[in-house]
C-alpha positions in Angstrom: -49.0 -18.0 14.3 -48.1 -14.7 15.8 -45.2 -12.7 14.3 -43.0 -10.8 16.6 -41.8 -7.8 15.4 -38.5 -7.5 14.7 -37.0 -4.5 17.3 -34.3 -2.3 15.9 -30.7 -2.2 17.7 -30.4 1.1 20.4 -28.3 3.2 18.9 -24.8 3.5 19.7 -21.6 5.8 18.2 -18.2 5.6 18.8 -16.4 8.8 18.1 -12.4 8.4 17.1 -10.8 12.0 17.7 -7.4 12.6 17.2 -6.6 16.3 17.9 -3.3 18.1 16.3 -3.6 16.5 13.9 -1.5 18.0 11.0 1.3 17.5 13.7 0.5 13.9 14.0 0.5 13.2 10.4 4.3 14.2 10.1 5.5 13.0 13.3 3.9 9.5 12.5 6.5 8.9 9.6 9.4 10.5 11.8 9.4 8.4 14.7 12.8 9.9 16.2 10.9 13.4 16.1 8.0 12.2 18.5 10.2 13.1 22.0 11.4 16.5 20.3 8.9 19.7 21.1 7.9 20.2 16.9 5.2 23.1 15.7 3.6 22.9 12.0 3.9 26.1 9.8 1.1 26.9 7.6 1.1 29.3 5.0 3.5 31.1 2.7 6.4 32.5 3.9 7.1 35.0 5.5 3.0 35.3 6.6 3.6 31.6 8.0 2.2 31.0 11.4 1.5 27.9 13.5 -1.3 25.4 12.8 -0.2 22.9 14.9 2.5 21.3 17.7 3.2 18.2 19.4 2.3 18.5 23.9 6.0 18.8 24.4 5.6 22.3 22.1 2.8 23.4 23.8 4.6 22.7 27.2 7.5 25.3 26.1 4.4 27.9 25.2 4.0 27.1 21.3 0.4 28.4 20.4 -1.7 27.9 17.7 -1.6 31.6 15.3 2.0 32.1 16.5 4.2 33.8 13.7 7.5 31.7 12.4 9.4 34.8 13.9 7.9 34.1 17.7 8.6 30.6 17.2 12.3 31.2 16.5 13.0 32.9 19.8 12.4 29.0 21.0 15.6 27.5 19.6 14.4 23.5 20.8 11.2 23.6 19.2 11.7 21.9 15.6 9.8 23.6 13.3 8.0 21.3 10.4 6.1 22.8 7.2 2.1 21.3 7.0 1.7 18.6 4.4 -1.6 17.9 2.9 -0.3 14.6 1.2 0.5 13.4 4.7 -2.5 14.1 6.2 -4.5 13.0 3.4 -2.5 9.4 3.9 -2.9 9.7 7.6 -6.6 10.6 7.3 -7.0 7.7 4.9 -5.5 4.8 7.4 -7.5 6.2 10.4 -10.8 5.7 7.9 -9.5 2.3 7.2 -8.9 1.5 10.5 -12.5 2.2 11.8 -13.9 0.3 8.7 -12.6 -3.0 10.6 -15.0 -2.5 13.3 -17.9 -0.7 11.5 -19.0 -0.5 7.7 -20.6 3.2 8.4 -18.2 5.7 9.7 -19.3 9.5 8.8 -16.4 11.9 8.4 -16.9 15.1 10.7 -13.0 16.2 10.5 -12.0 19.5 10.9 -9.0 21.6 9.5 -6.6 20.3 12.2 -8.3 17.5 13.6 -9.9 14.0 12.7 -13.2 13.3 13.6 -14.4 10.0 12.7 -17.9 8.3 14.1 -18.6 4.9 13.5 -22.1 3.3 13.9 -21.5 0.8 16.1 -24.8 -0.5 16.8 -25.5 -4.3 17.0 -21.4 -5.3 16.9 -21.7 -7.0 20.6 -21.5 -10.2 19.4 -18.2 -9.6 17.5 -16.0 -7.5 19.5 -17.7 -7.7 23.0 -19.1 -4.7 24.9 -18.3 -1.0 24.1 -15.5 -0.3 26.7 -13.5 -3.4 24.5 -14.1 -2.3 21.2 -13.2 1.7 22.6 -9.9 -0.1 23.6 -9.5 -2.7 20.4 -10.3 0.6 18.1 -7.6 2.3 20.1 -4.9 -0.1 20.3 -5.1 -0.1 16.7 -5.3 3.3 16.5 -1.9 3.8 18.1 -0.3 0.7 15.7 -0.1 3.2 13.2 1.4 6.2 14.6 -1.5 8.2 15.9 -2.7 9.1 19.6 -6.8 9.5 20.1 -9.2 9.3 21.9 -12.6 7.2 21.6 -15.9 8.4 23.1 -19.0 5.9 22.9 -22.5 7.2 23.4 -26.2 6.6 22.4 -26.5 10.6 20.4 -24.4 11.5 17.5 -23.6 15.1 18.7 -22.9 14.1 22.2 -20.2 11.4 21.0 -18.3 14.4 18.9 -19.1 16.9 22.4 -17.4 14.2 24.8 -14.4 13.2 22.8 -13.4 16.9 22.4 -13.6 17.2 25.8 -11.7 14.3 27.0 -7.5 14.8 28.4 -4.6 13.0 27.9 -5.5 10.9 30.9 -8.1 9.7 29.7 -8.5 7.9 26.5 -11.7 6.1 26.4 -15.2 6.7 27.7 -18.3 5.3 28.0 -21.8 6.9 28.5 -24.7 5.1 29.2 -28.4 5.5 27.4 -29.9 8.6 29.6 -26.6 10.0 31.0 -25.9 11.7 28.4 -26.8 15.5 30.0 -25.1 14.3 33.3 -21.7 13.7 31.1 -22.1 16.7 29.0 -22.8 18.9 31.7 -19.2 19.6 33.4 -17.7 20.2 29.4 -17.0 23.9 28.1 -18.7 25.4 25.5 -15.7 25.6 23.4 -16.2 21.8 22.5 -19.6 22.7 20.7 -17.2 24.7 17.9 -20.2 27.7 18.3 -20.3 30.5 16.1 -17.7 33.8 17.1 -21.3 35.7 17.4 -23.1 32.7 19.5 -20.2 31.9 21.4 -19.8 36.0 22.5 -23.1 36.1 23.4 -23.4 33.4 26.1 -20.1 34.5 27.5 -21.9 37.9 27.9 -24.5 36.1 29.4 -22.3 33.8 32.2 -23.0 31.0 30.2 -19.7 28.6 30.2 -20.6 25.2 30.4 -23.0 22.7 28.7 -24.7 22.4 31.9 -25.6 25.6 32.3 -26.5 26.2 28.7 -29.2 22.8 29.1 -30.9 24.5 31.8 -32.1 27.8 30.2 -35.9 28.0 29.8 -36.3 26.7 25.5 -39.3 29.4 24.9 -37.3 32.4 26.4 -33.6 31.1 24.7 -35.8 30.8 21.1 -37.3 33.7 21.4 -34.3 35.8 22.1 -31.7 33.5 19.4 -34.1 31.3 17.6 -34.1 28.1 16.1 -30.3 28.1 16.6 -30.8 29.0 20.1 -33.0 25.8 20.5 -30.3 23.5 18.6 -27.7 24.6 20.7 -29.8 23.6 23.9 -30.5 19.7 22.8 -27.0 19.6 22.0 -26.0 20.8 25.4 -28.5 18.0 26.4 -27.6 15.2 24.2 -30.9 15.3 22.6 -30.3 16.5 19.0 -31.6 13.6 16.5 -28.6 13.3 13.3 -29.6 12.0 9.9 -26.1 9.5 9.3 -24.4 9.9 6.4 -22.0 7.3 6.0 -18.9 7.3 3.6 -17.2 4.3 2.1 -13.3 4.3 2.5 -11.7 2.8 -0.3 -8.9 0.4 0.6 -5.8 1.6 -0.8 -2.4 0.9 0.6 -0.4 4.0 0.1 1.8 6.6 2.2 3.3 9.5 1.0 6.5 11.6 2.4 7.7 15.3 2.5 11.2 15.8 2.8 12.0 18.6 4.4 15.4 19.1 1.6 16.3 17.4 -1.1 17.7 14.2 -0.8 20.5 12.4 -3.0 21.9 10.2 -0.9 20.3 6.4 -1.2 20.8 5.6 2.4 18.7 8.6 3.9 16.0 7.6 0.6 15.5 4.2 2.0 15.4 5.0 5.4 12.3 7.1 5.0 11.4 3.6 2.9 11.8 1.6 5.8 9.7 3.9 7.9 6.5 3.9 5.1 7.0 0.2 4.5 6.6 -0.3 8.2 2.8 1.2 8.1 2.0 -0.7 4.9 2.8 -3.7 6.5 0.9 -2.8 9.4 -2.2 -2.0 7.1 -2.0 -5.0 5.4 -1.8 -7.5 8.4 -4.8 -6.1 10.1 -6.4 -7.6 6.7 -4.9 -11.0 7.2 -2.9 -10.1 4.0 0.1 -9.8 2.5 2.0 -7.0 0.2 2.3 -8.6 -3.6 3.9 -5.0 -5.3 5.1 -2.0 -4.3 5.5 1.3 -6.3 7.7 3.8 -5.3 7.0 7.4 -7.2 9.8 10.1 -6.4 8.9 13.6 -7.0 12.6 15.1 -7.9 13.7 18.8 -8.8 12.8 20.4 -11.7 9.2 18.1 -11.7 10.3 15.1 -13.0 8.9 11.8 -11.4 10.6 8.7 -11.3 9.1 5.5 -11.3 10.0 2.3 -9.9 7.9 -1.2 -9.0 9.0 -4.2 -7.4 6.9 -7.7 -7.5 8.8 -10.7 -5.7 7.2 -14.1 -6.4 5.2 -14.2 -3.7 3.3 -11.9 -1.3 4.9 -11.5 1.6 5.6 -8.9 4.8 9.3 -9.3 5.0 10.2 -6.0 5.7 13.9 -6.4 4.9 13.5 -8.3 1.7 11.1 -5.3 0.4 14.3 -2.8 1.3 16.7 -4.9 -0.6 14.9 -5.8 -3.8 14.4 -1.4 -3.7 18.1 -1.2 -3.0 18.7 -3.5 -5.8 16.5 -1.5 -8.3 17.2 2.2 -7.4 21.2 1.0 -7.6 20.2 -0.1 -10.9 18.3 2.6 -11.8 19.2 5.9 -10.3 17.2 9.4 -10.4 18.0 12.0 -12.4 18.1 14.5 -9.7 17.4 15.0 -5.8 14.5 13.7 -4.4 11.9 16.0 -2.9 8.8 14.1 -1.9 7.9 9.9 -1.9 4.8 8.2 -2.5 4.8 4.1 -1.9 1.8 2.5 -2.9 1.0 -1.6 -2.4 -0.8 -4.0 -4.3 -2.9 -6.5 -1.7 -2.2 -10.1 -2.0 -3.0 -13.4 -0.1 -0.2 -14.9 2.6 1.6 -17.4 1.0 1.5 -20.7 2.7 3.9 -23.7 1.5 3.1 -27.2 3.2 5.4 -29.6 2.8 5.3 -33.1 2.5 6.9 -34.9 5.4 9.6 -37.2 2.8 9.6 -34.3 0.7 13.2 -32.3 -0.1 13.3 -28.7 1.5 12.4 -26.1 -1.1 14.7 -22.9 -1.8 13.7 -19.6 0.1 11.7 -17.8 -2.5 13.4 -14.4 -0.6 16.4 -15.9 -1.3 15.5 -16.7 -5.5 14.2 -12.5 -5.2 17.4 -11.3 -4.0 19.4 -13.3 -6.9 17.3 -12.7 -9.7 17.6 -8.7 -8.9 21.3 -8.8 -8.4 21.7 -10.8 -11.6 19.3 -8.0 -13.4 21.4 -5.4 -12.4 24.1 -6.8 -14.2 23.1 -8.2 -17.3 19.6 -6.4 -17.6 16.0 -6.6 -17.1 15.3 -7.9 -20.9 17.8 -10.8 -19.8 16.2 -12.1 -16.5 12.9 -14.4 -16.7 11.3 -16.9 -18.0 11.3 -17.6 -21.5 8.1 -17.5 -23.5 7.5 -18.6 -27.1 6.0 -15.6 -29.3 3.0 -15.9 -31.8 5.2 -16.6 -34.7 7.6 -18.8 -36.7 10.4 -17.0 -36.6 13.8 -18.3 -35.2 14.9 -17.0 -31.4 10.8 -15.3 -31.2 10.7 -15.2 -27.2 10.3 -13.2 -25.0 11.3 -13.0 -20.9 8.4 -12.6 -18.4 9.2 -12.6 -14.8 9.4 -15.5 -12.6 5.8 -16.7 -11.1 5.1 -19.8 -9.2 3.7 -22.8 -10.3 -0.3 -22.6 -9.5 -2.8 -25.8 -10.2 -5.7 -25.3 -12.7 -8.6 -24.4 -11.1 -10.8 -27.8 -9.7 -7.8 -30.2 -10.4 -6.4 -31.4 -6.9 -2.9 -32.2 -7.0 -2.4 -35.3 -8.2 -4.6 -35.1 -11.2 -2.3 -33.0 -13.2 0.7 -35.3 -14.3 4.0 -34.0 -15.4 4.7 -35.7 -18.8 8.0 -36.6 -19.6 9.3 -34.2 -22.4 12.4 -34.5 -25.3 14.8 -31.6 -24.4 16.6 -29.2 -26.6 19.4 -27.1 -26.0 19.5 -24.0 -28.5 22.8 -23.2 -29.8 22.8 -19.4 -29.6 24.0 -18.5 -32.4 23.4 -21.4 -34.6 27.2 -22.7 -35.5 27.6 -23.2 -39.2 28.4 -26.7 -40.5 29.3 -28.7 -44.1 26.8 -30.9 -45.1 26.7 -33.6 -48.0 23.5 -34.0 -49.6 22.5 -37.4 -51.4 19.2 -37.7 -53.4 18.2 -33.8 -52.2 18.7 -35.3 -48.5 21.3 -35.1 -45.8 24.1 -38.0 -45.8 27.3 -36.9 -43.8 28.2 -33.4 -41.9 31.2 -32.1 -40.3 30.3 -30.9 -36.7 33.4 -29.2 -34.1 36.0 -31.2 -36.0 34.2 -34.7 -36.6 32.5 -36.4 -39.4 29.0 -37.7 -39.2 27.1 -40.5 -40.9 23.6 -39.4 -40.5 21.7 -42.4 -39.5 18.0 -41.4 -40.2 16.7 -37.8 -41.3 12.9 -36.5 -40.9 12.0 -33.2 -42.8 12.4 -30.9 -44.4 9.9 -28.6 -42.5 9.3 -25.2 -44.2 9.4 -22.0 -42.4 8.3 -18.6 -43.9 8.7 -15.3 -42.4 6.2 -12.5 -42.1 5.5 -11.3 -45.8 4.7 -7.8 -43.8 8.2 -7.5 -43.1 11.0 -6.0 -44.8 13.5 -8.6 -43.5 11.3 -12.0 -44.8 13.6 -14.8 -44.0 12.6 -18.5 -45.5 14.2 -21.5 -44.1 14.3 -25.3 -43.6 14.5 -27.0 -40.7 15.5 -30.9 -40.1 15.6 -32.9 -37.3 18.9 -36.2 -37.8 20.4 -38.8 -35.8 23.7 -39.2 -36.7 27.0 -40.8 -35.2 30.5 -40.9 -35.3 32.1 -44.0 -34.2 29.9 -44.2 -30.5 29.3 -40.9 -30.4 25.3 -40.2 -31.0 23.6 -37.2 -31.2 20.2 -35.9 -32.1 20.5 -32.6 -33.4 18.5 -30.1 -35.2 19.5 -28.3 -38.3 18.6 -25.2 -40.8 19.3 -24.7 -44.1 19.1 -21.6 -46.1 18.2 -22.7 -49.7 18.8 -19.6 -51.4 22.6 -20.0 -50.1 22.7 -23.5 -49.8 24.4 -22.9 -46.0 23.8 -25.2 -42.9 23.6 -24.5 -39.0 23.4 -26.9 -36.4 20.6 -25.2 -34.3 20.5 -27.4 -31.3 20.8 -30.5 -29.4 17.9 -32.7 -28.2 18.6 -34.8 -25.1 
């Protein structure tokens, strides 16, 4: 039988270009800033000078090199200083993003703009032809704050060439295998990002578009510039072979803030909150999941950081929930000083879904049981809230309180196999209350209890209990369990003696 050779997939790139993009970064967190004309200051003062501005900016004549002094004769333009951590943040969701519709995206970003080419060879059958997944990619794209542009093509360098060149007007473009040199032809040499020296010498030469640069002679242009010289013509042509080099993103839900002054007021802090939490969300539900934890770091005056986390008891995106459990704990738990810069991170989780059995009694709002639990924290203390665990030990009172979690089935156990079994009650008395006890043949015969007398009916113990011998406070005491009554009142109770004192408690109360 005749094998037929398997044929390799024509290649295809799809270049995500987001220009200004230092701009971008800032604006995408201060939504109310996107209408107002805003340039981005580089630099230390006073040698700032603009790196970057918003189309409403440019439109009032704000140009990229432009001192802080020049731009203060504009008194509309709102002048922002660059951020690194934002654009690192921004750069990171835009890599993100592409990953959802390619696992090899190579990073060709410059200083002020993102550059992002995904191989997306072979990905017809999931997202349709190229024009749809130019328009998916962009449609997510502008979900998280950002304008681009997306430019597909069969060559590498002619995918970065044509999304450079692209306007406002036009956000997506498609090139066909073979039209490359037709497509590059009409763009300027500026989108080739030449050398100062290259880029003066075809202007000397008349040289100012692509397609005039593809049709110079190759022998005469190497002779006279080289092997560069013959580089610079296939990529005029949209010839030049690429060797990919593909970067993995790692997935990591975080967003960081600037604050343009510090910031004491709790209000302003969780507004900027609300904004960040927004683009988590946004992250996390283009993953089919949900946020489990969020930690907020505040960088304050002076250095300090301040450190808070939140965990509800399930994953969810309720965006309001998330502010109020932070409300709740920055109420509680203050900074020390104004706040200068945020960084919220999230933990991933799964979407909680709760199905209901059609006789079965509604369920509280777990939101609701969050909201509570962090009031009631904020009152009496974190140590204070929870569930109650036993400790590795003997002693009396040894528990500790671990949050709230919901009840999850062993793993390969449906539902019905695990059975609740029915379980004898006690309610601690905290503190033990002391009591008088008769003793008869070295065991308990009558004790007085809140004012009555009690026959004790039937006794079982004693059962010894030592402390830790590595302690300094060693503690050694008996415990007994009695039924006892007093005329028809019955309880079953619990009690501890000390022997060295010969003292009583009554420790609890079973049901």
């Amino acid at each position: 039988m005749d094998r037929q050779p398997m044929t390799q997939p024509a290649e295809l790139y799809a270049c995500l270009y987001a220009r200004e993009f230092p701009a971008q970064a800032l604006l995408r967190l201060r939504p109310a800033m996107r209408a107002k004309p805003c340039a981005v200051l580089a630099g230390e003062p006073p040698l700032q000078e603009v790196c970057s501005g918003n189309a409403a900016a440019r439109a009032l004549g704000v140009a990229r090199g432009m001192t802080s002094v020049e731009v203060s004769t504009l008194p509309s333009v709102v002048v922002l200083s660059r951020s690194h951590g934002e654009e690192a943040a921004a750069k990171c969701a835009l890599l993100e993003c592409a990953g959802a519709f390619s696992p090899r995206i190579e990073d060709q970003s410059q200083d002020t703009a993102f550059l992002g080419v995904l191989d997306i060879s072979g990905t017809e059958r999931l997202f349709g032809p190229p024009a749809a997944l130019a328009q998916a990619l962009l449609g997510r794209t502008r979900e998280l704050g950002l304008a681009a542009c997306v430019a597909v093509c069969g060559n590498f360098h002619a995918a970065l060439c044509l999304a450079r060149g692209m306007t406002s007007s036009n956000r997506t473009l498609v090139v066909g295998n073979g039209e490359e040199r037709d497509a590059l032809a009409p763009l300027p040499l500026g989108v080739l990002d030449l050398p100062p020296q290259y880029g003066e010498t075809f202007s000397l030469w008349g040289i100012r578009t692509l397609g005039m640069l593809a049709a110079l002679p190759e022998a005469p242009l190497i002779a006279r510039m080289g092997q560069e010289g013959r580089r610079f013509r296939q990529l005029a042509r949209g010839e030049l072979p690429h060797l990919f080099l593909p970067v993995e993103p790692a997935f990591a839900l975080q967003e960081h803030f600037e604050l343009d002054s510090p910031v004491e007021a709790l209000d302003s802090l969780l507004f900027v909150v609300g904004v960040m939490l927004e683009q988590l969300m946004v992250r996390a539900g283009a993953r089919v999941l949900a946020l489990a934890s969020l930690t907020l770091k505040l960088s304050l005056e002076g250095g300090a950081i301040h450190t808070l986390t939140v965990k509800p008891a399930l994953p969810n995106n309720d965006r309001k929930l998330w502010i109020k459990l932070i409300h709740l704990d920055l109420e509680a738990h203050p900074p020390d000083a104004a706040v200068l810069a945020l960084t919220l991170s999230a933990e991933p989780g799964s979407i909680s879904k709760v199905q209901l059995g059609l006789f079965s009694p509604q369920l509280p709002e777990p939101a609701r049981l969050d909201v509570t639990l962090a009031r009631i924290r904020a009152i009496v203390g974190e140590e204070c809230v929870g569930r109650a665990v036993l400790k590795d030990t003997h002693g009396q009172d040894s528990v500790r309180m671990d949050p709230f979690t919901p009840f999850t089935l062993p793993a390969g156990k449906p539902a019905d196999a695990v059975a609740l079994r029915a379980r004898t009650a006690m309610r601690r008395l905290d503190p033990a209350e002391p009591i008088a006890v008769s003793i008869q043949d070295e065991r308990p015969q009558t004790l007085f209890f809140r004012g009555k007398r009690y026959a004790v009916l039937r006794a079982y113990g004693p059962w010894a209990a030592s402390g830790d011998w590595w302690n300094a406070a060693r503690w050694s005491l008996e415990q007994w369990d009695a039924i006892v009554r007093a005329g028809e009142d019955n309880l079953c109770c619990s009690l501890l003696r000390d022997p060295g004192r010969g003292t009583w408690w009554m420790a609890g109360l079973y049901d």
